[in-house]
N, C-alpha and C positions, 0 to 999 in steps of 0.2 A: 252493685247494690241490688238486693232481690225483695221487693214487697208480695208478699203471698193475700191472695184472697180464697178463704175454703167457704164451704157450705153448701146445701143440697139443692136438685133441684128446682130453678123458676126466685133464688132470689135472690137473682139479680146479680151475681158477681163477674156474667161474662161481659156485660154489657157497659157496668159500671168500670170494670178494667180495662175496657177497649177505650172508653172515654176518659179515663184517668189517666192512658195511655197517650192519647190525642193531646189531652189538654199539658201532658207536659213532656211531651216530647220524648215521649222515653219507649223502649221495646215490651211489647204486650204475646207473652206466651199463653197457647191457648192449650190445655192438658188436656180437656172434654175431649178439643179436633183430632186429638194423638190417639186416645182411645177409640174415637169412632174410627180412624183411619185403621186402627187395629182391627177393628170389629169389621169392619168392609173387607179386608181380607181373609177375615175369619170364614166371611160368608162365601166367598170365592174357593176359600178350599172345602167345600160343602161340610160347613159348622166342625170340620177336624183339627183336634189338635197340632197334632203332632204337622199334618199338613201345611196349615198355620204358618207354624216356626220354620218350616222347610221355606214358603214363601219367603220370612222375614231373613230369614240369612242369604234369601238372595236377591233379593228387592232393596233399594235404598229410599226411605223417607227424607226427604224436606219439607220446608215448611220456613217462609217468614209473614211479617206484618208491616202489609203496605197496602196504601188504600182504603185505610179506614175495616182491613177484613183478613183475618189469619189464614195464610192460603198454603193449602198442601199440595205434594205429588208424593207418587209412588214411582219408580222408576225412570223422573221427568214427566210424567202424564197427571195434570193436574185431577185432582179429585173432589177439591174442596166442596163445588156442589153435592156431589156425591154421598157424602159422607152426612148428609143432613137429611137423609133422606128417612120413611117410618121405619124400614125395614131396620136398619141400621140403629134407628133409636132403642125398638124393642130389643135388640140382643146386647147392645152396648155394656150393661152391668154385669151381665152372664160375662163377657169375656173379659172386662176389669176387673171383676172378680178372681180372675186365675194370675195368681203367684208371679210365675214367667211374664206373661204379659205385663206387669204392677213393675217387674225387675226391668224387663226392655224401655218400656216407657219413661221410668226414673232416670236412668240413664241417660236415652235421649235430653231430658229436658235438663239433666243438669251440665251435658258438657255443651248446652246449647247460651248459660249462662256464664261463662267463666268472666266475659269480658262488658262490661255497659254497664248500663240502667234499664233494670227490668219489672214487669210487674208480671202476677202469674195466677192463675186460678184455677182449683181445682176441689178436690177432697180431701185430701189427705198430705198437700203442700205443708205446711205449717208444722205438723206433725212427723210426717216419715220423710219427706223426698227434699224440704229445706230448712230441716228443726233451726238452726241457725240464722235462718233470715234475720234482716234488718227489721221488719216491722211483718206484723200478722196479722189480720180481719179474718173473724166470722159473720158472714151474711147470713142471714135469717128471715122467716116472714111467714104469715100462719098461711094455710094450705089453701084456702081459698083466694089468696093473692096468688100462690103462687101458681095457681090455677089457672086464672085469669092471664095471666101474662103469660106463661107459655102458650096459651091459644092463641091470643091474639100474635105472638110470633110467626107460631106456625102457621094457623090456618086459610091466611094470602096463597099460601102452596099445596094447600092440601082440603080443598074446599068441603070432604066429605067427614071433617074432623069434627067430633064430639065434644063440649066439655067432659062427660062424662067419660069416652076414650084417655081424654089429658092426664084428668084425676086419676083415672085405673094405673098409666106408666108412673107419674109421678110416685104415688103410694108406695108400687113397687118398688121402683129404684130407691126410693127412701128403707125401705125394708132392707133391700143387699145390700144399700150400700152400708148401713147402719150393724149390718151383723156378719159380715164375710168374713172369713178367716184373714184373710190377707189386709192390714191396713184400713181398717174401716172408717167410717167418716165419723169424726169428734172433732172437738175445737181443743187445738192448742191450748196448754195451760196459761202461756202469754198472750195469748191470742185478743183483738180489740173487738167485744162484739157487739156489730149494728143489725137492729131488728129495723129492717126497709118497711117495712108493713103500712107505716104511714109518715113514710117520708117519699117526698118527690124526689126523682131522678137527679135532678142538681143535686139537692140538698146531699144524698150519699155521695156523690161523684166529687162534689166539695166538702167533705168531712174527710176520706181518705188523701184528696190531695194537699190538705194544711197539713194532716201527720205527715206525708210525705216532705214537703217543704223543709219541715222541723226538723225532720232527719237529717236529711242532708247538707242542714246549716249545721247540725250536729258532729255530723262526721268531717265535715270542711274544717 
């Protein structure tokens, strides 16, 4: 069984699916760490294509969730840090955005599903990479929450970080992701959507884990 959470950045779905994940025991796929893991290599073959892809056919990614944290390697060398790093965030959508990249990543995450209970979030889950899920959410939240909680994420690590820096990426990355040729970010037409904007943390984390419940008493 696959529960998808989409929607843009800061609201809220990697945090609420890592705890939704916790709280019930099941495998939490993280798509964002797939693409920055992309995007870190991206930058290693200095921002080249084709280089890139040369890396990726001969590097193998992993990646599970233990520990409460979605942990990656590249070749067995963990990266996970790495990968959360500014540099990596500013290019992140530039190389999501490219076709191949969207196909390698899909990929990955679906022959990462065949077997369990999983939850998963991303952009464009719901719609291209698990149209058939079990159940779907769109995360939502107006732009200054979503503000707000990316900084306060980041900013422990990156002390010389701006609100106004946060809001510049956010905007961005709302702009590619919203109009890239490849898959762009929209909500499923089935899709359940919760605006976080003024709900507490439980409160989402406990709204997707009752659907979830239902489900499963559904399908049993």
């Amino acid at each position: 069984m696959i529960t998808v959470i989409d929607g843009p950045a800061g609201s809220g779905k990697s945090s609420t699916a890592r705890a939704v994940a916790d709280t019930l025991k099941i495998e939490y796929l993280d798509s964002g760490a797939l693409y920055r893991t992309i995007t870190l290599l991206y930058l290693q073959a200095n921002r080249n294509e084709r280089e890139l892809f040369r890396l990726l056919n001969q590097q193998e990614i992993s990646f599970c969730y233990r520990g409460r944290q979605f942990h990656v390697k590249t070749d067995g060398v963990r990266v996970t840090d790495r990968i959360r790093s500014p540099e990596v965030a500013e290019h992140v959508s530039d190389v999501a955005a490219m076709p191949k990249v969207r196909a390698f990543v899909n990929q990955l995450m679906r022959e990462a599903v065949t077997n369990g209970t999983y939850i998963a979030e991303g952009r464009d889950l719901g719609t291209i990479v698990f149209p058939d899920a079990e159940l779907k959410f769109f995360m939502s939240a107006d732009i200054e929450e979503r503000v707000r909680r990316r900084y306060e994420e980041r900013e422990p690590d990156n002390p010389d970080l701006t609100l106004g820096d946060v809001r510049q990426n956010i905007e961005e990355r709302d702009r590619k992701d919203s109009n890239r040729d490849a898959d762009p970010l929209k909500k499923a037409e089935d899709a359940i959507a919760i605006d976080t904007t003024n709900l507490s943390f439980e409160q989402q984390v406990d709204q997707i884990c009752s659907y979830i419940l239902r489900m499963e008493k559904r399908l049993n």
